[in-house]
C-alpha positions in Angstrom: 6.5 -5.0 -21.0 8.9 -8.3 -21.5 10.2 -7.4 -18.1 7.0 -7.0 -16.2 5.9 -10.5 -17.4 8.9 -12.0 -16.0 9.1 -10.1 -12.9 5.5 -11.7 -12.6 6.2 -14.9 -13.3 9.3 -15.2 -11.4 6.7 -13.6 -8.0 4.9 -16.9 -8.7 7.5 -19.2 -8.9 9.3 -18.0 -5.8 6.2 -16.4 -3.7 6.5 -12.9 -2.9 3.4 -12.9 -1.7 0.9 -15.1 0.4 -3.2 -14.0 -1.3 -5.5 -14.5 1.5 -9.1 -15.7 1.7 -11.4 -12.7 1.1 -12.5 -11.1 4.6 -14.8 -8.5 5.4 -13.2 -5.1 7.0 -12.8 -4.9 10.7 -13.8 -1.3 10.8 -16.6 -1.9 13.4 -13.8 -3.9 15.8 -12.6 -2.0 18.4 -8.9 -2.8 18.7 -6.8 -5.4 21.3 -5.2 -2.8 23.0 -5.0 1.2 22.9 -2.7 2.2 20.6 -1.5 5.8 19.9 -1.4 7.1 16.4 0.6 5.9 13.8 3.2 8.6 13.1 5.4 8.7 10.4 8.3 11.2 8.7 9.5 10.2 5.2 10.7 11.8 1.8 8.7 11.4 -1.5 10.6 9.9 -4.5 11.4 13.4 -5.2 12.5 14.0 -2.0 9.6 16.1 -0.6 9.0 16.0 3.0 5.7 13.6 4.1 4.4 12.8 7.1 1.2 12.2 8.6 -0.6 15.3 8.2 -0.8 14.5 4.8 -3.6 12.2 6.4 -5.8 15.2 7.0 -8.8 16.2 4.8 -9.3 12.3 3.7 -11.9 9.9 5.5 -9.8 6.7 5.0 -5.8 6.5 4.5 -4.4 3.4 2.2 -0.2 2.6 2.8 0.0 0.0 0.5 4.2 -1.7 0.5 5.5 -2.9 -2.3 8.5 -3.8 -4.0 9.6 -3.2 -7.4 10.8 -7.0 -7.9 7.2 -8.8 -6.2 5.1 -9.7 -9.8 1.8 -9.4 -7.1 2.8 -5.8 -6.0 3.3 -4.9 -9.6 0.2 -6.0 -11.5 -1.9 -4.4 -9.2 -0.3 -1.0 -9.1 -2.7 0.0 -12.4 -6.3 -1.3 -10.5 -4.7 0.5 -7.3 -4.6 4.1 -9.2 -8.0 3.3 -10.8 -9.4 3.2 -7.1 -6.9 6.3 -6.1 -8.8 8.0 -9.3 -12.6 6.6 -8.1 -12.1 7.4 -4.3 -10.5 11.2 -4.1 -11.6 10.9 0.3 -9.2 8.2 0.3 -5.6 9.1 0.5 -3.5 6.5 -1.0 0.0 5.8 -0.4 2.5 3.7 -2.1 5.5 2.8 0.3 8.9 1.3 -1.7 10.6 -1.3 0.4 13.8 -1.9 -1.8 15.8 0.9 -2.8 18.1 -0.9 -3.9 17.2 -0.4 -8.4 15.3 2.7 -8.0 15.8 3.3 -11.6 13.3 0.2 -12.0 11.0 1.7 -9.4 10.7 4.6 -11.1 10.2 3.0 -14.4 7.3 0.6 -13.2 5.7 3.6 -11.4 5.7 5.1 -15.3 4.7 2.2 -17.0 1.8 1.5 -14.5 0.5 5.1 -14.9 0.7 5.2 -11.3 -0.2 8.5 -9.8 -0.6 8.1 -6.5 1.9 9.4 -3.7 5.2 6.6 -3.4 7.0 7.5 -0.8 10.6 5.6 1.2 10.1 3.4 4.2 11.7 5.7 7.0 11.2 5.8 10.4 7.5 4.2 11.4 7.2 3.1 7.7 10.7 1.2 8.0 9.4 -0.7 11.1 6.2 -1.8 9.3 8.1 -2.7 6.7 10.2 -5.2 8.6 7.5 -7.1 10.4 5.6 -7.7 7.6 6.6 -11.3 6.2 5.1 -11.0 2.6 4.5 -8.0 0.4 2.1 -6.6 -1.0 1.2 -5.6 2.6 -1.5 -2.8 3.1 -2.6 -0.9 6.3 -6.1 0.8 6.5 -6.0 4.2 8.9 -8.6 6.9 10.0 -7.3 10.5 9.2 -6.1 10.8 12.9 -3.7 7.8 12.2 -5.6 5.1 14.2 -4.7 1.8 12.0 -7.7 0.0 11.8 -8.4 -3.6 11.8 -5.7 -6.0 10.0 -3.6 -5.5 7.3 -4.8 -6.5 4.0 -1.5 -9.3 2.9 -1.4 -10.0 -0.7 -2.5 -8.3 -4.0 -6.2 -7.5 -4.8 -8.2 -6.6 -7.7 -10.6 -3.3 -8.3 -13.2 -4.9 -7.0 -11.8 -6.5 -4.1 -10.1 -3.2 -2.8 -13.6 -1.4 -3.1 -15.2 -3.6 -1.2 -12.8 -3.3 1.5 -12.8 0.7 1.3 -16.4 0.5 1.0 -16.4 -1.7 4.3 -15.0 0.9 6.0 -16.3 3.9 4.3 -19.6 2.9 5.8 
């Protein structure tokens, strides 16, 4: 627990993350340009295959990138499985950015109680992954891998993530 307050602490000190203003979804916004769908091919932490027809079946897909060493990411890993457990239409996916102490991954994954898929940035996910500038970083899709609207930058709360997935549940 010691080591989750630091990591915390040290995430505010140096800024792992940049919290924006609260916006409303951009479900209804038709995108800039026409873009195909997102396609992905990745291993699990246990090294199952994923890719996107794991989107299937679910009206709204979550990829939410984090790292293991961003206090942000962290502390909102336990309000992020409460709203995997409230929302069972909306697939959730943790993506790892930094393999590099997967021995901590794995234990903050445990000591968050997080159950939700967490899976390597490969391929698509890798690319994401570089161009986004802070982390958390999370992408909103539709089950045929359209990404809608903007990316969500920064950590949320429970309430603040369902009002988004509510935005674009409707």
């Amino acid at each position: 627990m010691r080591k989750i307050w630091i990591l915390l602490l040290a995430a505010l000190l140096l800024g792992c993350t940049k919290t924006p203003a609260a916006t409303e979804p951009e479900a209804a916004q038709e995108p800039e340009t026409a873009a195909a769908a997102f396609r992905f091919s990745t291993t699990d932490l246990d090294g199952n295959p994923v890719d996107e027809s794991v989107f299937q079946g679910y009206d709204l897909v979550m990829i939410n990138f984090w790292a293991y060493w961003c206090g942000p990411c962290v502390a909102e890993m336990p309000e992020l499985e409460q709203l995997h457990q409230a929302y069972p239409n909306v697939l959730l996916l943790g993506v790892i950015i930094d393999e590099t102490d997967m021995d901590e991954t794995r234990s903050l994954i445990a000591q968050t109680g997080v159950t939700y898929p967490v899976l390597y940035a490969k391929g698509d996910l890798a690319q994401l992954a570089q161009d986004m500038q802070y982390v958390p970083t999370t992408y909103f899709l539709s089950p045929d891998g359209t990404i809608l609207g903007e990316p969500a930058v920064g950590s949320n709360d429970l309430s603040g993530w369902t009002e988004i997935v509510e935005g674009y549940l409707k």
